[in-house]
C-alpha positions as CSV (number, residue, x, y, z in Angstrom):
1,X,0.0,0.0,0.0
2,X,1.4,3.4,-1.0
3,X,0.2,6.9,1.1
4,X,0.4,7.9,-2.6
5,X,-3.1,7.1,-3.1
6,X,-3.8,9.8,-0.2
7,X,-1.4,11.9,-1.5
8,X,-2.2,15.8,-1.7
9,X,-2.8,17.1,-5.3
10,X,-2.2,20.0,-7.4
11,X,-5.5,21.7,-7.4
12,X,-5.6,21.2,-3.4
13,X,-2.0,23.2,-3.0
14,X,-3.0,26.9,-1.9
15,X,-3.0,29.3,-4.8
16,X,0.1,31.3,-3.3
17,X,2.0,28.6,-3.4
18,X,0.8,27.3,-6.7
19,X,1.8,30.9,-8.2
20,X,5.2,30.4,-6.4
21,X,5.9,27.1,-7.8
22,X,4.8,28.4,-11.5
23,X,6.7,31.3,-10.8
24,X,10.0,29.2,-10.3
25,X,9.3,27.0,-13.4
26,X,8.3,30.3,-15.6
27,X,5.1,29.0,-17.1
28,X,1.5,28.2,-16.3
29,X,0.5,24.9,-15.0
30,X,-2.0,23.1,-17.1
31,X,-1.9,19.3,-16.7
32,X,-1.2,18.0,-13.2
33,X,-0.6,14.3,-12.7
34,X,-0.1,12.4,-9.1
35,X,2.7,10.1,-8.9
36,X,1.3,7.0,-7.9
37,X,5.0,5.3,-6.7
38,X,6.1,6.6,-2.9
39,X,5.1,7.1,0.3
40,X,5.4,10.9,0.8
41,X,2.0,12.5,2.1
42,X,2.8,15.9,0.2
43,X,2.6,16.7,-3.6
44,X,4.2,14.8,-5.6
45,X,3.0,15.8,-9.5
46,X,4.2,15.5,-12.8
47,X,3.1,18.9,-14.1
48,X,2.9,20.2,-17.8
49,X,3.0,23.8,-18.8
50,X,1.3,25.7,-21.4
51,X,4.3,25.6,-23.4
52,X,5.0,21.8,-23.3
53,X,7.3,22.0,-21.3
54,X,7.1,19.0,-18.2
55,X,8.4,19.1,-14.6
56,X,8.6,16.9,-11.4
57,X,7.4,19.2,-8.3
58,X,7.1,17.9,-4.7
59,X,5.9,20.0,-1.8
60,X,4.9,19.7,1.4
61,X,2.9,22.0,4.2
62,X,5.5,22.4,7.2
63,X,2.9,23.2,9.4
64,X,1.1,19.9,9.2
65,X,4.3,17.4,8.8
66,X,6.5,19.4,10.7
67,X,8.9,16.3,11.1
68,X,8.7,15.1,7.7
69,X,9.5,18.4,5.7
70,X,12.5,18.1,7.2
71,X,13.8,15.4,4.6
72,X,12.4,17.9,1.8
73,X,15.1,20.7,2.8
74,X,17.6,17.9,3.2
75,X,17.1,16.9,-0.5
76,X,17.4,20.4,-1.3
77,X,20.7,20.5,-0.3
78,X,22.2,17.3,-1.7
79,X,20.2,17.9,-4.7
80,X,21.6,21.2,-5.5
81,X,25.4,20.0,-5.0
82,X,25.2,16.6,-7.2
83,X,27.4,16.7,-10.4
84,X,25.4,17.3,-13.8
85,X,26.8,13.8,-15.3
86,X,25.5,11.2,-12.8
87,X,22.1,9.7,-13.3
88,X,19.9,11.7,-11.4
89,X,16.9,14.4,-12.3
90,X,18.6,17.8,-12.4
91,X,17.2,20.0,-9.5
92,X,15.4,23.5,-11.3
93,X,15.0,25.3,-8.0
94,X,13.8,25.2,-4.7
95,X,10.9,27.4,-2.6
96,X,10.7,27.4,0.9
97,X,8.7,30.1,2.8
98,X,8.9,28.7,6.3
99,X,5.4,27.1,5.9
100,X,5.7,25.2,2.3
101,X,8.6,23.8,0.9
102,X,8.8,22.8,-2.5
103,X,11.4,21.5,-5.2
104,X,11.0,21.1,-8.9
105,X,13.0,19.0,-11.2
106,X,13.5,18.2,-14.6
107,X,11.4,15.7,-15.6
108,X,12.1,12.4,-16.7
109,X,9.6,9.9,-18.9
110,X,10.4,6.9,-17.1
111,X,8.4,4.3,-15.0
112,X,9.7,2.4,-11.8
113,X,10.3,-1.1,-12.0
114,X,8.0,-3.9,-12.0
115,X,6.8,-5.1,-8.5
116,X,7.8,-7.8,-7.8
117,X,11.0,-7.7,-9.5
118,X,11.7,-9.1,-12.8
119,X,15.0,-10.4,-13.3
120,X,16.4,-8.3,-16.6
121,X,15.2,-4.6,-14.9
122,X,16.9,-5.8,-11.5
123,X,20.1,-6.9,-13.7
124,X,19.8,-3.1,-15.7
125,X,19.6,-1.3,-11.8
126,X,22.4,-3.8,-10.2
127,X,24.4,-2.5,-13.4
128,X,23.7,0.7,-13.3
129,X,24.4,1.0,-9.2
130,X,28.1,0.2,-10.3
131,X,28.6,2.5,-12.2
132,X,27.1,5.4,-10.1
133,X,29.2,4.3,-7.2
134,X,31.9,5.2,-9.1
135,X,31.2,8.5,-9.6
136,X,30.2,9.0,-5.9
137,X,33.6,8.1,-4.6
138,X,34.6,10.1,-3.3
139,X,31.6,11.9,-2.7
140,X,31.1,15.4,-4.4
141,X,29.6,17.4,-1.5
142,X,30.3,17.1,2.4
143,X,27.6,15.3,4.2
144,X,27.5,13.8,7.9
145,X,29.0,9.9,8.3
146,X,26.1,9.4,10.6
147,X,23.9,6.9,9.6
148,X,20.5,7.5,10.9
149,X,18.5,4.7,8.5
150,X,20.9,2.0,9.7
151,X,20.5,0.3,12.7
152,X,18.0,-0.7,15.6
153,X,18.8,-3.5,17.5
154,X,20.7,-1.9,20.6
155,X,17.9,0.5,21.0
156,X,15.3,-2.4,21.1
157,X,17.5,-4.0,23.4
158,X,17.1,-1.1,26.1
159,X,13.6,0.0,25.3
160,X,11.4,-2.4,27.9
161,X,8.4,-1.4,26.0
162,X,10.1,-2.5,22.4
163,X,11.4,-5.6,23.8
164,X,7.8,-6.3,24.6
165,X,6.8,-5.6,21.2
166,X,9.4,-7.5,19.1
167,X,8.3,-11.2,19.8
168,X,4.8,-10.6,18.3
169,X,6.8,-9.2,15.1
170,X,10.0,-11.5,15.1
171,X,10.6,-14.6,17.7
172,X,13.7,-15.3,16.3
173,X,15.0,-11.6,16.9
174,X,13.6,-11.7,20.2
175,X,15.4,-14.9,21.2
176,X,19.0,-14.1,19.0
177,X,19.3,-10.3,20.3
178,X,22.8,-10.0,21.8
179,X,23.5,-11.7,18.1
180,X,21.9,-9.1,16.3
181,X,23.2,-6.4,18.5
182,X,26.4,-7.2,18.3
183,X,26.5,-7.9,14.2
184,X,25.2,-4.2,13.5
185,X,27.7,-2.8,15.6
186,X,30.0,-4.7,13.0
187,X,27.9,-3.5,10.4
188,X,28.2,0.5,11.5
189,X,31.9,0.3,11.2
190,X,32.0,-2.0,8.0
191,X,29.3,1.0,6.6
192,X,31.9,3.7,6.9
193,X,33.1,5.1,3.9
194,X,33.7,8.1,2.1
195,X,31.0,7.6,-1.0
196,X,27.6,9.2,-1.1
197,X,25.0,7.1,-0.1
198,X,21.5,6.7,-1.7
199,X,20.4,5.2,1.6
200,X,16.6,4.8,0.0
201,X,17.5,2.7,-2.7
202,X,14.3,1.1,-2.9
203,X,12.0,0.6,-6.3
204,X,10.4,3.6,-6.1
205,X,13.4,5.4,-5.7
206,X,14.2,4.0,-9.5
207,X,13.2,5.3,-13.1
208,X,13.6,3.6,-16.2
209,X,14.0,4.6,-19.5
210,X,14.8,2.5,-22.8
211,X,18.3,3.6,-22.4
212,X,19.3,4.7,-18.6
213,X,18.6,4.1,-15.1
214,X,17.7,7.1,-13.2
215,X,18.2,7.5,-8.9
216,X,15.6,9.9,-7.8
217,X,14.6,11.4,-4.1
218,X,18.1,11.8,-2.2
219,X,17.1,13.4,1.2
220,X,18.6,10.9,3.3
221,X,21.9,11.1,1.5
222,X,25.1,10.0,3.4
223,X,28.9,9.7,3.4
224,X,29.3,5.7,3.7
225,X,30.0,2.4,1.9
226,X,28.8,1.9,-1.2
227,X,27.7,-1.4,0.1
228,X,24.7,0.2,1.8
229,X,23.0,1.1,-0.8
230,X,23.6,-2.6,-2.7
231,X,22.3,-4.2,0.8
232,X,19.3,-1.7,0.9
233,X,18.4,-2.4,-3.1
234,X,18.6,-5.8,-2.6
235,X,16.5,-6.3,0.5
236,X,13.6,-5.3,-1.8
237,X,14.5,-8.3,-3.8
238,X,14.5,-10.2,-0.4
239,X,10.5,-8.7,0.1
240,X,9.5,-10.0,-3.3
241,X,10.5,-13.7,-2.2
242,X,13.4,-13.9,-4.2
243,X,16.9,-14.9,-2.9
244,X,19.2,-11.6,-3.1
245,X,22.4,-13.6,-2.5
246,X,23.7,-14.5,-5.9
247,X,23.0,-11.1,-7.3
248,X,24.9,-10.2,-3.9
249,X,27.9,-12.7,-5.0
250,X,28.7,-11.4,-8.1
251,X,28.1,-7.3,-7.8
252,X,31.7,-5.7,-8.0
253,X,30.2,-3.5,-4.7
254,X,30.7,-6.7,-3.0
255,X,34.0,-8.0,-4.1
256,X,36.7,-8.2,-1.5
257,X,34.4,-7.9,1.5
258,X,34.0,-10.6,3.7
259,X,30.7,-12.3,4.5
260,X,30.9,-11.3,8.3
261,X,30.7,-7.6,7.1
262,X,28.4,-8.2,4.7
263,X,26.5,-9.7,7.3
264,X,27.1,-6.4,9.6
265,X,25.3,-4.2,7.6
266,X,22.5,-6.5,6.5
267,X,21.4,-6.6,10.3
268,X,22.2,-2.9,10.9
269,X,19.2,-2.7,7.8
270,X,16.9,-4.9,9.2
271,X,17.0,-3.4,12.5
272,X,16.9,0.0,11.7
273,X,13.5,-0.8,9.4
274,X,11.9,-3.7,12.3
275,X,12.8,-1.5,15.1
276,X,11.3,1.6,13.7
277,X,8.1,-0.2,12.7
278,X,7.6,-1.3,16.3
279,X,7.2,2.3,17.4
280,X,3.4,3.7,16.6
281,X,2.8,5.3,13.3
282,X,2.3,9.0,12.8
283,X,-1.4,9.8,11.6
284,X,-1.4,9.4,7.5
285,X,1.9,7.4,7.4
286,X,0.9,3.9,8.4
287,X,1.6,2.9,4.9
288,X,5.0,3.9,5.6
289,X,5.5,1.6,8.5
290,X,3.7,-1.2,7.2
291,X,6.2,-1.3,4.5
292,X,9.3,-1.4,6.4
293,X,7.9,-3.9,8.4
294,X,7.6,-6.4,5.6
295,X,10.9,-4.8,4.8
296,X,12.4,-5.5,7.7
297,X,11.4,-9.1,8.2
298,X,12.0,-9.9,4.7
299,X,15.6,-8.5,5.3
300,X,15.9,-10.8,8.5
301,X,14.8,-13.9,6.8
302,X,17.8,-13.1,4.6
303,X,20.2,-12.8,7.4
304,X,18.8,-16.1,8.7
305,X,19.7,-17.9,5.9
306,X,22.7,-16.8,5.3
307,X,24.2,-17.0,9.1
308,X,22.9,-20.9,8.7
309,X,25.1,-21.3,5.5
310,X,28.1,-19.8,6.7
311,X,27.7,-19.3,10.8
């Protein structure tokens, strides 16, 4: 289930802030179109002008998500500093008035993969994540090491109230805790690194053309391994039932590292998603936990498997 479906739409965006936008893209707005791929409960539109000319907008009312339009001025930044040749929309401009922020971007004709996964477009992404961590290493702009997104399993660990909680979602977490503890701790310092870092790289994060493979929505953008964002890709593979580890073995991202550090960062995943989906969903963003629920359960079923194949 996307928020998507709930998502806020063109004609609802106050007129101010409509002018604003149009003002920033130099044209009047005359075809809007929701994006149906996402989780974001602000605008997110495809718009056409009067001219022909097409757009990517997202905006959001700070008053009402005051915690979430944080990630929007995030964005904002990386967005701005990202070189012009790497795979990703090119950021037009930026408004942000203290009670709307909103960022436009060129606007590309693609379409996200097919859920579940089909084997040639995951190939074409895998591919293409090769390449682009290439060109983010080193990483163009300055951003924190810290990785918010990754890890969870200490905190459950000294939250009574979660540890109550995480049988009913996991009783094989509950029971090997100390184990997971311990791995992501390995996993933070096998994570460090001095590439940018997707850190979303989920489907929806993904465009596809006939002939390139586009990264959109960077707001949780990090300095780290390049191995993060391979891990994160491929624990949507792990959601769709299908067994990330040979695509895992043979991606260049992976070479060299061993499979205790592999290991590391695949629990630091899971327990950042499972342990934020055991705390109680904001109004309008249920969606969001639900998915990284299944995310973070498919990713632990992964980890399962693997520590029984190699201990």
């Amino acid at each position: 289930m996307s928020a998507s479906k709930r998502r806020l739409r063109w004609n609802a965006v106050p007129q101010d802030v409509r002018r604003a936008i149009e003002d920033l893209l130099d044209g009047q707005v005359v075809d809007a179109r929701s994006c149906a791929g996402g989780f974001s409960p602000g605008l997110a539109s495809r718009l056409r002008l009067a001219d022909g000319r097409r757009f990517f907008v997202k905006a959001i009312n700070a008053d009402r998500w005051p915690f979430e339009v944080a990630a929007y001025r995030d964005e904002a930044l990386v967005a701005a500093a990202l070189p012009a040749d790497i795979p990703v929309p090119r950021m037009i401009g930026a408004i942000d008035d203290g009670h709307w922020v909103a960022l436009a971007f060129e606007h590309i004709d693609g379409t996200e993969p097919a859920q579940p996964w089909t084997i040639p477009e995951l190939r074409r992404v895998l591919a293409r994540l090769t390449s682009l961590s290439q060109m983010l290493t080193p990483s163009p702009t300055a951003l924190s090491h810290e990785h918010p997104r990754l890890g969870g399993w200490a905190e459950v660990a000294a939250d009574p109230e979660l540890l109550r909680l995480l049988p009913e979602q996991s009783r094989w977490a509950a029971d090997n805790l100390p184990l997971l503890v311990s791995a992501e701790q390995e996993g933070h310092q096998f994570a460090y690194g001095e590439s940018l870092v997707h850190f979303d790289l989920f489907p929806h994060n993904v465009l596809l053309t006939d002939d390139q493979v586009w990264f959109v929505d960077w707001p949780h953008a990090r300095l780290g391994s390049p191995i993060i964002d391979l891990v994160i890709l491929l624990s949507s593979v792990a959601a769709d039932g299908i067994d990330p580890d040979p695509f895992l073995q043979e991606h260049p991202i992976a070479a060299g590292l061993s499979p205790r550090a592999i290991d590391g960062v695949i629990a630091a995943h899971a327990g950042a998603f499972l342990g934020s989906a055991l705390h109680p969903a904001s109004p309008g963003l249920e969606p969001i936990v639900q998915t990284k629920r299944a995310i973070g359960l498919a990713t632990l079923t992964w980890l399962q498997r693997r520590l029984a194949r190699h201990g």
